[in-house]
N, C-alpha and C positions, 0 to 999 in steps of 0.2 A: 743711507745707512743710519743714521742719526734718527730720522724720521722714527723708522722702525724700531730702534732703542727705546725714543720714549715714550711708544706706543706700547711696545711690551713692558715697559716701566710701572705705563699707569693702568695698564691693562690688571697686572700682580700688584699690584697696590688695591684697587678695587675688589678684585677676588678672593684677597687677604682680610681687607675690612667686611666683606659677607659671611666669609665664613667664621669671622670671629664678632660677630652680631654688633660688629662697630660702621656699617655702611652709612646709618646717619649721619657720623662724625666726618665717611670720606667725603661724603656729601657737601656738607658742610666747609670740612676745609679745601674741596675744592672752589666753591662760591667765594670763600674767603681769601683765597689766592687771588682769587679773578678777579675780584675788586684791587686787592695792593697790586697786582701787576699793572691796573690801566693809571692808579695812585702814581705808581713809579716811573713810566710812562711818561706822565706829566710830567714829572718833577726833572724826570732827567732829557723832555723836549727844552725846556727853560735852560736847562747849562746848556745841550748844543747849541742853540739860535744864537745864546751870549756870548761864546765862544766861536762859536763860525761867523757870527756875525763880527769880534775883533778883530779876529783874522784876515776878513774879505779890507776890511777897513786900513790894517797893516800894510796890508798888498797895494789896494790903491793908494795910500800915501805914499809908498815906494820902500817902504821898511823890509817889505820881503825881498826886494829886490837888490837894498845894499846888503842886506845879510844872506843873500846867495853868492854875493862880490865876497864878504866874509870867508865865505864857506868853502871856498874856491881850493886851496890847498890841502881840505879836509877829502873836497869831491877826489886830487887828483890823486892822492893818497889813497883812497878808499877804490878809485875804478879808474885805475892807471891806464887802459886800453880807449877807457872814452874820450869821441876825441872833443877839443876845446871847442866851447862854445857850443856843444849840440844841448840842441831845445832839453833833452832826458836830466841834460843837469841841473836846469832850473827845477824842473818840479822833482826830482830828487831833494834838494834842498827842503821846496816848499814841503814836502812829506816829514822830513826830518826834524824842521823848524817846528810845526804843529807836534812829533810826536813830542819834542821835547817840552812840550809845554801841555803834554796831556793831553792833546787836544783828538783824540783819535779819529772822532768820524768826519774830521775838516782834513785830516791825512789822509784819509780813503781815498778819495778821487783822487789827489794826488797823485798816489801811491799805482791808482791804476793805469793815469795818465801817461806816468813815468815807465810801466810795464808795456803798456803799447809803445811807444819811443825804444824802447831798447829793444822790441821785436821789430822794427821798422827799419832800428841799426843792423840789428842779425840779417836782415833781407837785404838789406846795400850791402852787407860783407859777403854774401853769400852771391850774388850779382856780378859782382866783380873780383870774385874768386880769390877772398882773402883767405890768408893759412889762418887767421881770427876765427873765421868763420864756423858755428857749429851746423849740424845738419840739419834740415827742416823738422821741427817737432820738439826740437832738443834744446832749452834753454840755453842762453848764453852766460858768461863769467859775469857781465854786467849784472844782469836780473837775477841770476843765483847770488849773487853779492849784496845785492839790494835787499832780498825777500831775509836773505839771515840775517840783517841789520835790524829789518823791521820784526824779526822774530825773536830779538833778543829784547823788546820790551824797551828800547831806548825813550826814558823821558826823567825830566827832572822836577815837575809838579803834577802827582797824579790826579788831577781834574774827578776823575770819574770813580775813584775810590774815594775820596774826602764827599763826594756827591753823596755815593752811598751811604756812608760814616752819617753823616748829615742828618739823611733823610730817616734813617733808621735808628734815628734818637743819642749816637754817638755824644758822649759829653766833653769828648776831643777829638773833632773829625780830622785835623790834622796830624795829629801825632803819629801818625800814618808814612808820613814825607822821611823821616829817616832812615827807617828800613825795606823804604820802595827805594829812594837813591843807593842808596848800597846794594839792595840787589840789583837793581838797571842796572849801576856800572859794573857789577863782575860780569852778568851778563852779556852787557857788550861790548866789553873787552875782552871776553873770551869768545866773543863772533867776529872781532877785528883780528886777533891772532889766527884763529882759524880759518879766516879769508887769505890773510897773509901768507898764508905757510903756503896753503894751494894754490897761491899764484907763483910764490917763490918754486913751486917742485915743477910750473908749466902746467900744469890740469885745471889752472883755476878753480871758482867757488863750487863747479859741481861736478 
């Protein structure tokens, strides 16, 4: 669908610059996009590598590892059905640890890894005919609980907007950090209350 949007986007943009004798200019500022976009490209291959590459670094020194022992009462709180010690809650951490440090596309595989695990959990509840158990096809409380956590923008250094700020000539690329932390936390504070509530009424996150 998306595709289509910005096909018919740039389609009426074109036909707009002809018919009003500015097609050289769309011309143009197309080329000129198309150079800052491979520019941007760059610039923001340079933050993931330095950042997925800390991360992998964290991990093997075992930093991520006491800080999922950290996390642990945060995990049981948040997905009181999962049970102790399954694999989904390490990399549920590792997702969450990265988001909070901005680090978003070192949280993606995470993030998927931990999706597969919770549907693997719905298949052993389903297996062994747990009332847990949701129907084949249909999310479970875990992974709807998980996807609005990550949808609520949780992070407390935004990596990838001071990148931007940055690269786009910003003369205070940080000044940015106080009004992304205030918004992250209402945001996901208001996807922890509304996790909460739907566990509390039995329906869970979805």
């Amino acid at each position: 669908m998306l595709n289509y949007l910005w096909a018919f986007m740039i389609l009426i943009g074109i036909v707009w610059g002809m018919a009003n004798g500015t097609a050289a200019a769309v011309t143009q500022g197309i080329l000129d996009s198309a150079g800052e976009a491979v520019s941007l490209c760059v610039t923001m291959l340079g933050v993931i590598s330095l950042w997925t590459g800390v991360l992998k670094i964290a991990e093997n020194a075992g930093l991520v590892g006491r800080l999922t022992e950290k996390m642990k009462p945060l995990l049981r709180f948040l997905f009181p059905r999962l049970p102790e010690n399954h694999p989904a809650g390490r990399s549920i951490a590792t997702n969450m640890i990265a988001n909070i440090l901005g680090l978003g596309w070192a949280a993606t595989p995470a993030g998927l890894k931990a999706m597969d695990q919770l549907a693997e959990l719905e298949d052993e509840r389903r297996r062994e005919g747990s009332p847990e158990a949701r129907p084949a096809g249909e999310a479970g409380n875990e992974m709807c609980t998980f996807l609005i956590i990550n949808i609520s923008s949780l992070q407390l250094i935004p990596i990838n907007m001071i990148a931007y700020r940055s690269r786009y000539g910003s003369a205070d690329p940080t000044a940015v950090i106080g009004p992304a932390l205030a918004a992250t936390l209402a945001s996901t504070a208001a996807a922890v209350v509304f996790c909460r509530l739907m566990e509390r009424k039995g329906r869970g996150a979805g």
